[in-house]
N, C-alpha and C positions, 0 to 999 in steps of 0.2 A: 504494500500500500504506500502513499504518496503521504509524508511529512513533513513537516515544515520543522527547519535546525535555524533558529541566531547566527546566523553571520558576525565573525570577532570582529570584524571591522569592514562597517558597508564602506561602498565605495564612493570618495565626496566628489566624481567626477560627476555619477549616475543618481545622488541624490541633488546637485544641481539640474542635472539634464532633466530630470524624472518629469516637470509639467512638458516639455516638446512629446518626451517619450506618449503624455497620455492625450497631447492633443494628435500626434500622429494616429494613436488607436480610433480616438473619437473621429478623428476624418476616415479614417476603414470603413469602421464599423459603421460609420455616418454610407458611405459609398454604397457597400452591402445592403442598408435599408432602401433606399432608393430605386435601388434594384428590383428586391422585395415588393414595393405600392407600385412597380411599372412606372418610375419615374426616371429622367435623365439625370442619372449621378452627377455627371458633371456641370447640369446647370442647375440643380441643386445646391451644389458646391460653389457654385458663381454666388449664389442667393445670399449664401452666409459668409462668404469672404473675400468676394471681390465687391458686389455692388456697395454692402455698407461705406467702403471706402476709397472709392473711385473719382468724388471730388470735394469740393470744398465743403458742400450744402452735407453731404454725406458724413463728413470726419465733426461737422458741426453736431450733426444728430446724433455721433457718438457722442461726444460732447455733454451732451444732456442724460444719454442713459448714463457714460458712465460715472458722472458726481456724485449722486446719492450711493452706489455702490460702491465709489473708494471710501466716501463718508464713514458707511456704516462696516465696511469692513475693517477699515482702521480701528473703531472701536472693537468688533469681534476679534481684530487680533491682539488687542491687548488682553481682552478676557480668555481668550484661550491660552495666551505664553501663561497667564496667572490662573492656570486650571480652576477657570469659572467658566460653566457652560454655559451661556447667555443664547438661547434659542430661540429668544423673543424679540429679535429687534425689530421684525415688521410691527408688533406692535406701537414697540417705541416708536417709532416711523412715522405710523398713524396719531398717535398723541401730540408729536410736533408737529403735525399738519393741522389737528383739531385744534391746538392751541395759538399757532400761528390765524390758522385762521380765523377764528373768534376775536383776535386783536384787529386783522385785514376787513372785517364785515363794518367794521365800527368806522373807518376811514369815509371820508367827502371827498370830492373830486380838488377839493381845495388845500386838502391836508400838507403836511411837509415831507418833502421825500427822504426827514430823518426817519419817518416812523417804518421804513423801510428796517431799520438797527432794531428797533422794538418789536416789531414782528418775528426778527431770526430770534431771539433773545427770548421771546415767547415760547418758542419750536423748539428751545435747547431746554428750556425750563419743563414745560410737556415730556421732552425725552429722558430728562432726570428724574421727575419724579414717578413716570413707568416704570422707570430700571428700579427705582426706591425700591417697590413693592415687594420684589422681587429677592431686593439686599436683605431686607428687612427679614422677610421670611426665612431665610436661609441660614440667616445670623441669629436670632433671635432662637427658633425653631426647629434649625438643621433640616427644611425643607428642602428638598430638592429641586436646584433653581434650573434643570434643563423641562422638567413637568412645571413647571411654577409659571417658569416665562415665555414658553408653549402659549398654554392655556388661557393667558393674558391678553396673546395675539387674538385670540377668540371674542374674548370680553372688549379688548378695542373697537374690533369689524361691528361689536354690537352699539358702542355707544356711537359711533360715527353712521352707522344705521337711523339711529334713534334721531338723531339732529338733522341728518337731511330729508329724514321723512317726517321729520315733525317739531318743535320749535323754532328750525333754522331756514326750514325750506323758502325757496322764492315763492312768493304769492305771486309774483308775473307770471311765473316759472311751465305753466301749461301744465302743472303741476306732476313734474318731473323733479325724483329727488334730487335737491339739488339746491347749494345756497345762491346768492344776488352773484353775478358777477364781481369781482374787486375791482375799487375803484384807484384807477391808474396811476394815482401815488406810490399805490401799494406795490406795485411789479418789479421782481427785481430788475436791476438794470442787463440790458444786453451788452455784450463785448465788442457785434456790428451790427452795423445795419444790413437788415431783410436778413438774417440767420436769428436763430431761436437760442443762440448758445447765450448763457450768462456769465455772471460776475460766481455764480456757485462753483464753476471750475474752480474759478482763481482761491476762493476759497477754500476749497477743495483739496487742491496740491499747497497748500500752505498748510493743511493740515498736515498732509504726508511728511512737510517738513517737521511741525512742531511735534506728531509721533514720534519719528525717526531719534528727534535730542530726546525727548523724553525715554523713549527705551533703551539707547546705547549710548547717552550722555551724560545723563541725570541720575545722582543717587536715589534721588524718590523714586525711577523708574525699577530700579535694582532691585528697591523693598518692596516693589507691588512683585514682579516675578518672584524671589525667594520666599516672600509670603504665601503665594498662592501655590507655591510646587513644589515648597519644604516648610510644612507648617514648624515641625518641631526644629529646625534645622534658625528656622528666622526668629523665634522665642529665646531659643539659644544668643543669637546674637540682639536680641533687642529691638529684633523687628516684630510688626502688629500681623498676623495673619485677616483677620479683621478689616483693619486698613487696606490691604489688598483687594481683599473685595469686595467693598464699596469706592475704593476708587477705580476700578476694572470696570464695574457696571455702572454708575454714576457717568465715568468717560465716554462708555459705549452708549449709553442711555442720550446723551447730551449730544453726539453726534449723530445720532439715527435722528433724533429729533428736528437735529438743523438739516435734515437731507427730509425730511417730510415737510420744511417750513418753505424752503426753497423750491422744494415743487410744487407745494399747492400754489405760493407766488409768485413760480416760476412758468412751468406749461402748463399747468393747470389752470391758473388764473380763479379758482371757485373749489368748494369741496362735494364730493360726488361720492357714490357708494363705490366708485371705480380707485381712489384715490389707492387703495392697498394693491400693486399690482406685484407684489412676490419678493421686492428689490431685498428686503429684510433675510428673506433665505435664499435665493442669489447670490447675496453678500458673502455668506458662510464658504458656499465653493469659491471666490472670490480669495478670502482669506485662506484658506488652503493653497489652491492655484498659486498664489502668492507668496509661499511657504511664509506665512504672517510676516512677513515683511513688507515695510510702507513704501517701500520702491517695486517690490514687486507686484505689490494690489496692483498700484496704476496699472500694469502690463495688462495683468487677467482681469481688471474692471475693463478694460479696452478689449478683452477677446471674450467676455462676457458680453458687452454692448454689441458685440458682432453679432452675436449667437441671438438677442432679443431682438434686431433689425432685420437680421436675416428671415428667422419664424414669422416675422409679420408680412416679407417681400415673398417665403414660399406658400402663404394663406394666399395669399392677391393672385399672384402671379402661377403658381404651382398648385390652385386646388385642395394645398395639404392643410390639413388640423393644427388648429392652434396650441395643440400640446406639440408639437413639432420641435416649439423653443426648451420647452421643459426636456425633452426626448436627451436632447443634446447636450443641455445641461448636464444632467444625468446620466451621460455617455461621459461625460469630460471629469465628474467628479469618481467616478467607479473604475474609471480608467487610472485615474491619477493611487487611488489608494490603492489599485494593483500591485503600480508601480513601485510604490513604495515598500509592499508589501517584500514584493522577490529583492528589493533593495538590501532590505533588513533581516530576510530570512533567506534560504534554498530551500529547493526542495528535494528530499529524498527520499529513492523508491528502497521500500525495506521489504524484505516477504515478511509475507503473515505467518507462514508455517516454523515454527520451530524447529529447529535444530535439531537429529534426534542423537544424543551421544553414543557411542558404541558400549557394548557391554564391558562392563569391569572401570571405565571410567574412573578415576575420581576427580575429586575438586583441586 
């Protein structure tokens, strides 16, 4: 039978390489399906990685998917280096949208384009205190914060339910759930004219910067990872295990937020029962693909953004299902832990039968 042995020492050429390795699989295995529905592999394969990025307008719309996914993956990779399983960021997500936008409905066409700062500030506020809940229970109760902040995501999609179909909804509205329009004070600012990309990039990779010092610069970053993946180890030295993990989900909670504030004030412009479209668990393969590093997210938030452009270009154009994009996703992330897996183990074939020793043997 077939085993799996430790490897003394994987190899750091093939655990750098290992995302090409799993995106090469995901383009196979991608090819093969194709096949499968009777469609043209290779203009399938146009769909997910040539058109997204073929011109300006294109790399702009990356642009837009992939902010909120380095957003919230940056935060997911700080909770995973600090083995805190934070599973909930679409909610958080949604609570910075709710609470950005509940500040954005309050706006006049007259208003000042600072309350633009109040708005994000709103959306990071909403994403901290989602992630609270979550700290709270885990700390307090030793509840298990991967079922905690699941679950959470559930009870968000219900209160953002709850307000567009009722206290919040437009009365113009044709009655479609669905708030007023925001009034154009409130939109974040574009980078150009006629493209949809904003200022949330820029944002965005300023985050990637100020993660990057905070985890390989900064001593406070030091004592959240040795808090969260050597509890006795960091008590020893006088570090909080505690502190780790409310600053882990508090950080995460606060950047999902501002990636939910920036899209309802971004391409959204309004809050809609559509506003949750996945980016929260998206993120996670994100942060993996990225081996949790703040330079690498960009990379896999950009070949993430590919994968959600492309499923929309092969619905239109190719007939296919809009699980299409998930497919892939899910090709890219089972591929990757493959990878990793033969990285860190082999495999060996042993027989099942025993040995049979000769007579007279001894030990």
């Amino acid at each position: 039978m077939l085993r799996l042995e430790t490897r003394p020492a994987p190899s750091r050429a093939f655990v750098l390489a290992s995302p090409l390795i799993a995106l090469a699989a995901t383009v196979i295995v991608g090819v093969l399906l194709f096949l499968l529905l009777g469609k043209d592999p290779l203009l399938g394969l146009r769909m997910f990685f040539w058109e997204p990025i073929k011109s300006g307008y294109a790399w702009s719309e990356i642009g837009i998917k992939a902010t909120p996914l380095i957003l919230i993956a940056l935060g997911l990779a700080l909770c995973f280096r600090a083995n805190v399983w934070n599973i909930g960021a679409e909610g958080q997500y949604i609570l910075g949208a709710i609470f950005a936008g509940g500040i954005a409905m309050q706006a006049t066409p007259d208003s000042p384009r600072a309350i633009v700062l109040v708005i994000l500030v709103a959306g990071i506020v909403g994403g901290m205190a989602w992630a609270a809940i979550t700290a709270l229970l885990r700390d307090r109760f030793n509840a298990n914060e991967i079922l905690v902040s699941l679950m959470l995501v559930y009870v968000a999609e219900m209160v953002l339910s709850y307000l567009v179909y009722g206290p919040w909804k437009d009365p113009a509205g044709y009655n479609f759930p669905q708030t007023v329009t925001f009034a154009a004070p409130t939109k974040v600012p574009r980078l150009f004219d006629g493209l949809r990309i904003n200022i949330g990039l820029v944002i965005a990779l300023l985050a990637v910067v100020g993660m990057a010092i905070f985890l390989f610069r900064l001593f406070r970053g030091f004592q959240a990872l040795v808090g969260g993946q050597a509890g006795a180890a960091a008590r020893y030295a006088g570090f909080s295990s505690r502190a780790a993990l409310w600053t882990a989900l508090l950080t995460s909670g606060a950047l999902a937020g501002l990636a939910g504030a920036l899209e309802a004030t971004g391409p959204l412009g309004q809050l809609t029962p559509y506003v949750p479209v996945g980016y929260g668990f998206a993120a996670i393969i994100v942060a993996f693909v990225g081996r949790l590093n703040p330079i690498g997210i960009v990379f896999s938030a950009v070949l993430m953004s590919m994968f959600y452009i492309g499923g929309e270009l092969a619905q239109s154009r190719m007939q296919l299902p809009k699980s299409i994009t998930g497919v892939f996703q899910g090709l890219l992330l089972f591929s990757l832990l493959a990878s990793d897996t033969l990285i860190h183990y082999r495999l060996r074939w042993k027989s099942s039968h025993a040995a049979v020793k000769p007579a007279g043997a001894t030990a």
